[in-house]
TORPA-4810 file (N, C-alpha, C, O; in nm, 3 decimals):
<nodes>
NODE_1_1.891_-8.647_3.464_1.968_-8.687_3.578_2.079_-8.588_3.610_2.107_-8.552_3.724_X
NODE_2_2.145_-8.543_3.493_2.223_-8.428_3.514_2.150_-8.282_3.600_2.191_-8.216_3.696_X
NODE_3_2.053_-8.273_3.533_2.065_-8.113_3.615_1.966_-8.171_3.751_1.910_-8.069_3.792_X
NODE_4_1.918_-8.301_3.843_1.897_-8.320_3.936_2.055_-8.276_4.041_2.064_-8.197_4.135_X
NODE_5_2.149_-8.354_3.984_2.276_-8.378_4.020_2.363_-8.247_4.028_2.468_-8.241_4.092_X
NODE_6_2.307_-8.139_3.955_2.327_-7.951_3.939_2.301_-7.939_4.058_2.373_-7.931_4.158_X
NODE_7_2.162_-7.940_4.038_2.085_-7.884_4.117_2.121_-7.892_4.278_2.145_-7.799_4.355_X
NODE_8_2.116_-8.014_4.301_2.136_-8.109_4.439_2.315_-8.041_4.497_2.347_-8.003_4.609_X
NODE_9_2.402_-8.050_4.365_2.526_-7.985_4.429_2.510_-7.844_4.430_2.608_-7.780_4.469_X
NODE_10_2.425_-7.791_4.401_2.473_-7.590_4.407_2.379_-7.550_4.584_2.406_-7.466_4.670_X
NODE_11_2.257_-7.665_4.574_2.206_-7.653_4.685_2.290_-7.709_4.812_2.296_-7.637_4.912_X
NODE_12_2.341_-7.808_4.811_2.446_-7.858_4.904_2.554_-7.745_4.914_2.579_-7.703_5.027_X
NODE_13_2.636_-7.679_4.781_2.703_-7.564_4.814_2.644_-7.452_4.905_2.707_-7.405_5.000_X
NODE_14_2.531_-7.416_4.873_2.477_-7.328_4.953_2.450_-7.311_5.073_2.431_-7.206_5.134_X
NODE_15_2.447_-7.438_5.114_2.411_-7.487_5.248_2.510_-7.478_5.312_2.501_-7.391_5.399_X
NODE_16_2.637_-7.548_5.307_2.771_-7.540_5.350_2.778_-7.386_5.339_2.763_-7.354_5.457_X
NODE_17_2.792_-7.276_5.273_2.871_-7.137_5.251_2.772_-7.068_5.347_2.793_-6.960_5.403_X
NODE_18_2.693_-7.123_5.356_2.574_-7.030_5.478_2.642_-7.076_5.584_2.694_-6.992_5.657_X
NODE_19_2.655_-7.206_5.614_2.682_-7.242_5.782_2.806_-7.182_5.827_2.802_-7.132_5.939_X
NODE_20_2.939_-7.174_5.749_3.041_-7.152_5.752_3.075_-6.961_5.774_3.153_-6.906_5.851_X
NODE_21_2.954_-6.884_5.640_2.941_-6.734_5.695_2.909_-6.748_5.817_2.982_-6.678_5.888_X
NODE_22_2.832_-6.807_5.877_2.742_-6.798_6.062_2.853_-6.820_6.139_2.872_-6.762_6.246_X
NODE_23_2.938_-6.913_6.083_3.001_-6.984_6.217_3.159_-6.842_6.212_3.229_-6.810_6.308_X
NODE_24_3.170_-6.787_6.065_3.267_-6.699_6.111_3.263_-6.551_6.180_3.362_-6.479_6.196_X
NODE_25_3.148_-6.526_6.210_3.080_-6.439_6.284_3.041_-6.432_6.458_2.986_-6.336_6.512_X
NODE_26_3.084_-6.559_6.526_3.045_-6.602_6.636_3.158_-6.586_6.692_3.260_-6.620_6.632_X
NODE_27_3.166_-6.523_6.836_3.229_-6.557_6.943_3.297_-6.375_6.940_3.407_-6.360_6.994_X
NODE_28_3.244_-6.277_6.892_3.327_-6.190_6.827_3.406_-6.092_6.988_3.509_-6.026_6.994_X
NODE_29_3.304_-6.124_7.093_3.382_-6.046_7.220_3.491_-6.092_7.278_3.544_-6.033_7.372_X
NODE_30_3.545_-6.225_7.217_3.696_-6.275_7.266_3.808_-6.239_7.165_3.915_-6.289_7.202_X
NODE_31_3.817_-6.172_7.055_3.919_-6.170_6.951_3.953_-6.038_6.927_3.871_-5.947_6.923_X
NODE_32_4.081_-6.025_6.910_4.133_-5.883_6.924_4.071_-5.817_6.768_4.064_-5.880_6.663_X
NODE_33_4.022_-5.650_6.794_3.977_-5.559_6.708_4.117_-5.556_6.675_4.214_-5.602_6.734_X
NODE_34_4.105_-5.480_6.550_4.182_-5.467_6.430_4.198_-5.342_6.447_4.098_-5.305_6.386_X
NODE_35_4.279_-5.179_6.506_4.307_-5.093_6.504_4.387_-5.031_6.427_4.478_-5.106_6.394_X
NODE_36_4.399_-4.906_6.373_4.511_-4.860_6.323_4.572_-4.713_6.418_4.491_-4.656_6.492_X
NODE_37_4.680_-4.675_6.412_4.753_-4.570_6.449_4.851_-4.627_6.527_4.878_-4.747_6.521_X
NODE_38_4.923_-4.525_6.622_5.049_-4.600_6.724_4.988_-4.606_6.881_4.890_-4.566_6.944_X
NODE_39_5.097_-4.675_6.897_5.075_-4.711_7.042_5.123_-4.579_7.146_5.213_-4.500_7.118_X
NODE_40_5.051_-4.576_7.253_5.143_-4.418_7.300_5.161_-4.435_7.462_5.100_-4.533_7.503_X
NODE_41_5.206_-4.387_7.529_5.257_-4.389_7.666_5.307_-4.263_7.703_5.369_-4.184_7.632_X
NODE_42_5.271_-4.252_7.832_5.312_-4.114_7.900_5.451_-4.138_7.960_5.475_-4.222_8.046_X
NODE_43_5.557_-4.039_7.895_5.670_-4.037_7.961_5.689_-3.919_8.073_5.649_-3.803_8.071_X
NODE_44_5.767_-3.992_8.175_5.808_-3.864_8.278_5.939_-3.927_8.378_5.958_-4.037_8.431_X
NODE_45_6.022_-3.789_8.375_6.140_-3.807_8.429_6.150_-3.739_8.579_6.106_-3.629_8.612_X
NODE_46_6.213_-3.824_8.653_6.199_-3.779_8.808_6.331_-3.809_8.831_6.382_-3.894_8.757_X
NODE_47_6.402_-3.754_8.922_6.521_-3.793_9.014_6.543_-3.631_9.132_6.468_-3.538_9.161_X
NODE_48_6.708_-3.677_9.178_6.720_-3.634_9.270_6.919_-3.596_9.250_7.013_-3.674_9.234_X
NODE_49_6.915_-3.479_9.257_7.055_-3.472_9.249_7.180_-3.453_9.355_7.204_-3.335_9.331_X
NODE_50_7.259_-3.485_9.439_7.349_-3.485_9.545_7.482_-3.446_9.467_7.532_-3.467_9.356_X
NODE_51_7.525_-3.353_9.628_7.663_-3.406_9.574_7.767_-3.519_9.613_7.718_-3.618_9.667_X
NODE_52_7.862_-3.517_9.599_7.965_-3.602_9.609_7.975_-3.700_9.772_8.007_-3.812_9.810_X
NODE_53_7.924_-3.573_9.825_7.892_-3.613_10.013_7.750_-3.672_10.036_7.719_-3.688_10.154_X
NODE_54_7.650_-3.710_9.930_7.558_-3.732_9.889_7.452_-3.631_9.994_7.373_-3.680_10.075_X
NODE_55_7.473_-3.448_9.965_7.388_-3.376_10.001_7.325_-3.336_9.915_7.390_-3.305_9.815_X
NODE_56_7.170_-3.316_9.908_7.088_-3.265_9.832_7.153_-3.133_9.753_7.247_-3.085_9.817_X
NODE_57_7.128_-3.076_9.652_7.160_-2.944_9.599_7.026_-2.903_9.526_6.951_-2.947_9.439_X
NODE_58_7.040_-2.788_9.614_6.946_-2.688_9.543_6.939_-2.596_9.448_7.025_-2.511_9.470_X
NODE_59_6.897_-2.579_9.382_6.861_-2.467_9.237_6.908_-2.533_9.090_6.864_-2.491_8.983_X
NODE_60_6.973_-2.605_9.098_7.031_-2.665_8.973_6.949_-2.631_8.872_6.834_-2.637_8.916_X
NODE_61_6.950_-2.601_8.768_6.865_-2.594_8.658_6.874_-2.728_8.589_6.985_-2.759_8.546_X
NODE_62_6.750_-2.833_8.568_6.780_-2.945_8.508_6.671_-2.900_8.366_6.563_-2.844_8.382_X
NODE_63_6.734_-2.943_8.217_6.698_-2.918_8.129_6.689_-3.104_8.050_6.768_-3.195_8.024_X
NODE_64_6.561_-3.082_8.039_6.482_-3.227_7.997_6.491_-3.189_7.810_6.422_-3.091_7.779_X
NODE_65_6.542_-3.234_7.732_6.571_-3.196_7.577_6.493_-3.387_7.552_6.559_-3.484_7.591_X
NODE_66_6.338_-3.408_7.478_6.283_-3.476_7.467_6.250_-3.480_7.301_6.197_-3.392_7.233_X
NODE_67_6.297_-3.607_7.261_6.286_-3.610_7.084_6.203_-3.724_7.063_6.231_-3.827_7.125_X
NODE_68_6.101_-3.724_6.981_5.998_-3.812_6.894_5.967_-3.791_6.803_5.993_-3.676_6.768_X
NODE_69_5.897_-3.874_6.705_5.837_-3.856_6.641_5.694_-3.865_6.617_5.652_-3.981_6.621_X
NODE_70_5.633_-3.800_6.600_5.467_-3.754_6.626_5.385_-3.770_6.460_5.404_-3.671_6.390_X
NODE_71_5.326_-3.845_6.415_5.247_-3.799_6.297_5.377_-3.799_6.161_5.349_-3.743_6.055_X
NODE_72_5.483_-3.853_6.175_5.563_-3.865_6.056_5.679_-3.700_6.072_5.753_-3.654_5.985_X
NODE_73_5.659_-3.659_6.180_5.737_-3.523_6.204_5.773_-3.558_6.302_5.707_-3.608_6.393_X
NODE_74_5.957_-3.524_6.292_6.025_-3.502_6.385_6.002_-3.376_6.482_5.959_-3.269_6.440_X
NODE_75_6.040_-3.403_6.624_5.990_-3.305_6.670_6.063_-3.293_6.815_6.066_-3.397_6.880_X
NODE_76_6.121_-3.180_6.869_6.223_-3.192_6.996_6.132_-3.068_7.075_6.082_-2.968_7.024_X
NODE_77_6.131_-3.113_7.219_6.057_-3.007_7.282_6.150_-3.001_7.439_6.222_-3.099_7.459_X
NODE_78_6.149_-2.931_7.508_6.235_-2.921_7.614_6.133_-2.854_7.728_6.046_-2.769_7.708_X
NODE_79_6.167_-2.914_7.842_6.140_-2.875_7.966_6.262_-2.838_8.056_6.374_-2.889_8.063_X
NODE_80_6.219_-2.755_8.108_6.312_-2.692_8.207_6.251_-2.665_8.331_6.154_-2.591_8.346_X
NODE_81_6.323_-2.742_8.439_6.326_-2.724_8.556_6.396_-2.709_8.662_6.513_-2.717_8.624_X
NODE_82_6.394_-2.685_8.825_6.457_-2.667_8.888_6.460_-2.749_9.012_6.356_-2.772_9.075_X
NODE_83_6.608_-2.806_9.060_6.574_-2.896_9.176_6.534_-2.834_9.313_6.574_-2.721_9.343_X
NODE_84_6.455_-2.909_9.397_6.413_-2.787_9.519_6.539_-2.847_9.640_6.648_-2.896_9.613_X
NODE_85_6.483_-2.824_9.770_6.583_-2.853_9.866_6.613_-2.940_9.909_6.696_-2.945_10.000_X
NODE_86_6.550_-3.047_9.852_6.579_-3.174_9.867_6.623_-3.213_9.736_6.589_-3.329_9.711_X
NODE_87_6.691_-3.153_9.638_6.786_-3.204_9.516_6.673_-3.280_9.409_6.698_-3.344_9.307_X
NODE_88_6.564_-3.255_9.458_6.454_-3.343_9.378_6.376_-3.256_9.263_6.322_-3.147_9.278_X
NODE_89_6.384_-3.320_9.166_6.275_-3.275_9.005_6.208_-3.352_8.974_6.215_-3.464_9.025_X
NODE_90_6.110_-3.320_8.869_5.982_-3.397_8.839_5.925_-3.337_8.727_5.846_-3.247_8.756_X
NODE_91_5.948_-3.367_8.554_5.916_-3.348_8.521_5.740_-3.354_8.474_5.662_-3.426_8.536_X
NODE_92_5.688_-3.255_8.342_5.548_-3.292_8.323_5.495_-3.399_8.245_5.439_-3.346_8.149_X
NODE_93_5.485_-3.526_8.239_5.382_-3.627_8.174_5.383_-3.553_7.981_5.336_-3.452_7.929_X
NODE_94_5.454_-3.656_7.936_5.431_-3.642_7.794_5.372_-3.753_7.712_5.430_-3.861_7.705_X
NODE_95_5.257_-3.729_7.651_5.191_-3.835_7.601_5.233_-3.827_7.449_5.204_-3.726_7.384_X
NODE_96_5.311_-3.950_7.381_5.372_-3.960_7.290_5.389_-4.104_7.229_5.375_-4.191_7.315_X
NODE_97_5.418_-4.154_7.099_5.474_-4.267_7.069_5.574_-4.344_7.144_5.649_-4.283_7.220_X
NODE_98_5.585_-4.478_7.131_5.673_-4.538_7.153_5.822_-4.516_7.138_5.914_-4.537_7.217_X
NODE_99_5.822_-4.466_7.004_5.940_-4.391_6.945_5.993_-4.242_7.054_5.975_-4.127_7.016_X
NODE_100_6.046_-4.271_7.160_6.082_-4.181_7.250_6.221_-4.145_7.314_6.237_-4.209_7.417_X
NODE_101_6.310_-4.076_7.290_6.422_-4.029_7.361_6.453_-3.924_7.386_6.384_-3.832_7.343_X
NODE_102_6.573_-3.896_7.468_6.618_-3.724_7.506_6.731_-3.764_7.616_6.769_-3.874_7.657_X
NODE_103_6.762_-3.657_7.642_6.853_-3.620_7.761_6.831_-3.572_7.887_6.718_-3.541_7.925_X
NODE_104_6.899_-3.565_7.936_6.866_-3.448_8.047_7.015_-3.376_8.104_7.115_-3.447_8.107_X
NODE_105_7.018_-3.281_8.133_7.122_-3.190_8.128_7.109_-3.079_8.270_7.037_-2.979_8.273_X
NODE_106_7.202_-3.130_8.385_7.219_-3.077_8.480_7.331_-2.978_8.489_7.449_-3.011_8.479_X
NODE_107_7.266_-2.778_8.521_7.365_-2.715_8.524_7.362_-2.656_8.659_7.268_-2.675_8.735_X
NODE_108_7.469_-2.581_8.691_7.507_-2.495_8.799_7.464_-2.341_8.764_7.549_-2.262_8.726_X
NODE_109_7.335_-2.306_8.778_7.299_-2.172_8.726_7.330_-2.060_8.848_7.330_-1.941_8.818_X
NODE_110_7.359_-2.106_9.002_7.348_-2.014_9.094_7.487_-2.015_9.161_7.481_-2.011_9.283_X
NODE_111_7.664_-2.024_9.084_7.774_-2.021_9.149_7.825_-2.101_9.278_7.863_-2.218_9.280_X
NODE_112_7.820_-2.031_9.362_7.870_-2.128_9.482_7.776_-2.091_9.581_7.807_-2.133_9.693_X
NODE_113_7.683_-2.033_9.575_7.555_-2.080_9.660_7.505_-2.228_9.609_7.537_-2.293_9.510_X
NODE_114_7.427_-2.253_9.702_7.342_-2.422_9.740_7.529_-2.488_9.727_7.542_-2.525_9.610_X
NODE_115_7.642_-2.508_9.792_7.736_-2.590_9.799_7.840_-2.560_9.739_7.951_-2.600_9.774_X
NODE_116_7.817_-2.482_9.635_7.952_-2.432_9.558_7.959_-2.454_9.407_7.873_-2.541_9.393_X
NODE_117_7.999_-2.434_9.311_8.004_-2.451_9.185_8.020_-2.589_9.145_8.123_-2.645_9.183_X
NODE_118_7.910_-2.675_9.054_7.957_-2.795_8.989_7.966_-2.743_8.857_7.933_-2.644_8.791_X
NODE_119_8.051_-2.900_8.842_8.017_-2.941_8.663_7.881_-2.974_8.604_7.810_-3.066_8.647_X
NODE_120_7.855_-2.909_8.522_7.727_-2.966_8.420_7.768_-3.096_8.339_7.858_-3.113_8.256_X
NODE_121_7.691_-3.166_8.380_7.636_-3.329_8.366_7.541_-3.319_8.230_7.461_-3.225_8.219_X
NODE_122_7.549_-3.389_8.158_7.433_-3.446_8.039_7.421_-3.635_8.078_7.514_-3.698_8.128_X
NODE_123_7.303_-3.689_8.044_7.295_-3.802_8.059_7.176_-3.832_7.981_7.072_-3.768_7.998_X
NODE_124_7.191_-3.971_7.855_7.038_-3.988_7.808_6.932_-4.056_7.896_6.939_-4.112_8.005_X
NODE_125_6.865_-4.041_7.839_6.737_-4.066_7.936_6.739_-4.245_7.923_6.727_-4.315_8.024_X
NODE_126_6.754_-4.297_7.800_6.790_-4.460_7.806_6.883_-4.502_7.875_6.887_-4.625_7.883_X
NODE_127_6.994_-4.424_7.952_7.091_-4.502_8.025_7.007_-4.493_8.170_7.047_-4.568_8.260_X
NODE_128_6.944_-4.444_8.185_6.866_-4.419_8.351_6.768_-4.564_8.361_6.729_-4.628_8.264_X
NODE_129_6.737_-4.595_8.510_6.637_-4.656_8.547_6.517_-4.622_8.483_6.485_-4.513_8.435_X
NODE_130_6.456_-4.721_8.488_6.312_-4.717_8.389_6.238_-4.775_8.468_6.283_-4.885_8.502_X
NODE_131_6.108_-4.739_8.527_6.002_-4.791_8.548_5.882_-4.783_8.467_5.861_-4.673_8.415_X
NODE_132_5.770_-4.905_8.436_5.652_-4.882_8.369_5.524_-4.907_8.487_5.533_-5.009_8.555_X
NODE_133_5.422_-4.825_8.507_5.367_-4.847_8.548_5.169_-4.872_8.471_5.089_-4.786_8.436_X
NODE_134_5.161_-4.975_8.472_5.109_-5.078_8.338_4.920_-5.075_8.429_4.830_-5.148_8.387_X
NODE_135_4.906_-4.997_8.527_4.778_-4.936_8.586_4.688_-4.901_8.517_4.587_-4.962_8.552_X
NODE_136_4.663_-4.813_8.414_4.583_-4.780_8.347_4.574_-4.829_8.194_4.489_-4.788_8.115_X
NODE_137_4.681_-4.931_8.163_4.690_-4.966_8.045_4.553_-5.004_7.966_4.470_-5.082_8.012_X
NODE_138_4.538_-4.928_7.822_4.433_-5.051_7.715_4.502_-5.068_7.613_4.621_-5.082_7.584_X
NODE_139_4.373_-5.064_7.550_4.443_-5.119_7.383_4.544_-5.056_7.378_4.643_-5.123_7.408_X
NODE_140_4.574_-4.890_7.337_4.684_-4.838_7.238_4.700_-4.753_7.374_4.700_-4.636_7.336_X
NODE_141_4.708_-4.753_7.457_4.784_-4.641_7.598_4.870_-4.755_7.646_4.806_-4.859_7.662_X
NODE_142_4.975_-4.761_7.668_5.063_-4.902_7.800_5.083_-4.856_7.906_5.132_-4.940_7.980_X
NODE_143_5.062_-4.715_7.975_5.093_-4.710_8.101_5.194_-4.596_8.063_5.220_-4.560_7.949_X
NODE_144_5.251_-4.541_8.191_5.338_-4.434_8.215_5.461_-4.479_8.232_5.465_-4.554_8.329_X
NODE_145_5.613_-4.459_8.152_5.694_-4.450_8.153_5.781_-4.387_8.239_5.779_-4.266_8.215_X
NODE_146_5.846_-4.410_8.317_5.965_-4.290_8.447_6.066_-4.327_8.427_6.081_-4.448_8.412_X
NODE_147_6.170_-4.245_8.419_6.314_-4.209_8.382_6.308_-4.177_8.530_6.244_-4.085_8.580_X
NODE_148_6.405_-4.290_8.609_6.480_-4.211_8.731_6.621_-4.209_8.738_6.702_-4.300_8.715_X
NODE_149_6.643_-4.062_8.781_6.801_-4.005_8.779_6.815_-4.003_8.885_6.734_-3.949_8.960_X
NODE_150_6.936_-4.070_8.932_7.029_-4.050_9.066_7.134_-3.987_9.013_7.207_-4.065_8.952_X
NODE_151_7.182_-3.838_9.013_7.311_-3.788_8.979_7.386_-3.729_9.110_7.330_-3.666_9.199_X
NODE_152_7.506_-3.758_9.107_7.577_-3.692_9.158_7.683_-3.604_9.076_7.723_-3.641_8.965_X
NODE_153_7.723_-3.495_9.131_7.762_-3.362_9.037_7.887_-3.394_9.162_7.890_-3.444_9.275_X
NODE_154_7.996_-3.323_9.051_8.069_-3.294_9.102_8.122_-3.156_9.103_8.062_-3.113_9.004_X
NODE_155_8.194_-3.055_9.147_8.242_-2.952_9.204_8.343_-2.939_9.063_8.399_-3.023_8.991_X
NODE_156_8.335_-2.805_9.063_8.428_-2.736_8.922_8.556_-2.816_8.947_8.592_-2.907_8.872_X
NODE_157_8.643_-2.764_9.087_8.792_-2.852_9.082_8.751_-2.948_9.102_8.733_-2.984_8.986_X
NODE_158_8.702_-3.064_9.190_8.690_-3.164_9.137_8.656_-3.252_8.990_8.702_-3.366_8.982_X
NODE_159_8.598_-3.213_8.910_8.573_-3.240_8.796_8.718_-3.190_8.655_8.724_-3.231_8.539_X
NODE_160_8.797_-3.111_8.714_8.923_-3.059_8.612_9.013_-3.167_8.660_9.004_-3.226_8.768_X
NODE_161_9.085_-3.181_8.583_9.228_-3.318_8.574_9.316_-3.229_8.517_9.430_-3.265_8.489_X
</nodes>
């Protein structure tokens, strides 16, 4: 009577551990995959610089100083650009971690042509407007990041106290 009563429970176990493997295998196109690495997003910084009279200025040299970390290495890379005649820049699309900051650093490289001599401005890129644009997002991409700068510069004497 005993090993009927074995028998009868290892087969009843078996039965149950089968239905239960099947049933944890089902439904598998609704449940999030299990990935590893980071998440990444394209950053890019745009604005427009005026002066004080809110006129466009031209030539400014704007210097984009961009810090992350990539693969467990720190790593700082810089873009440099120039505003056109409408005071407007646009940096290039950086595809990077989440882990993302920098500056940007507006100088007077051309004297008192385009308006006259300003002060050089620094500003981080986290104090600026932020837009995400969440269009192409999947799993591990979120969309493109924009840093927009509205600066206004001010003029050498204006800027001395």
């Amino acid at each position: 009577m005993k090993s009927l009563i074995t028998k009868f429970s290892q087969w009843l176990t078996a039965i149950i551990l089968g239905a239960l493997g099947f049933s944890a295998c089902s439904d598998l196109d609704n449940e999030q995959y299990y990935m590893y690495g980071s998440p990444t997003v394209d950053y890019q910084t745009k604005g427009c610089v005026t002066d004080t009279e809110n006129n466009p200025i031209q030539g400014l040299r704007v210097e984009l100083t961009e810090n992350y970390h990539d693969d467990g290495v720190y790593k700082v890379t810089t873009q440099t650009l120039t505003t056109d005649a409408e005071g407007k820049f646009i940096s290039e699309k950086i595809l990077e971690p989440v882990n993302y900051f920098g500056t940007l650093t507006i100088t007077d490289i051309d004297g008192e042509a385009n308006g006259g001599e300003f002060k050089e401005q620094t500003v981080e890129l986290w104090d600026l407007k932020t837009t995400i644009d969440k269009s192409n997002q999947d799993d591990w991409y979120w969309g493109v990041v924009t840093f927009e700068a509205n600066i206004t510069m001010l003029k050498q004497e204006e800027g001395n106290e």
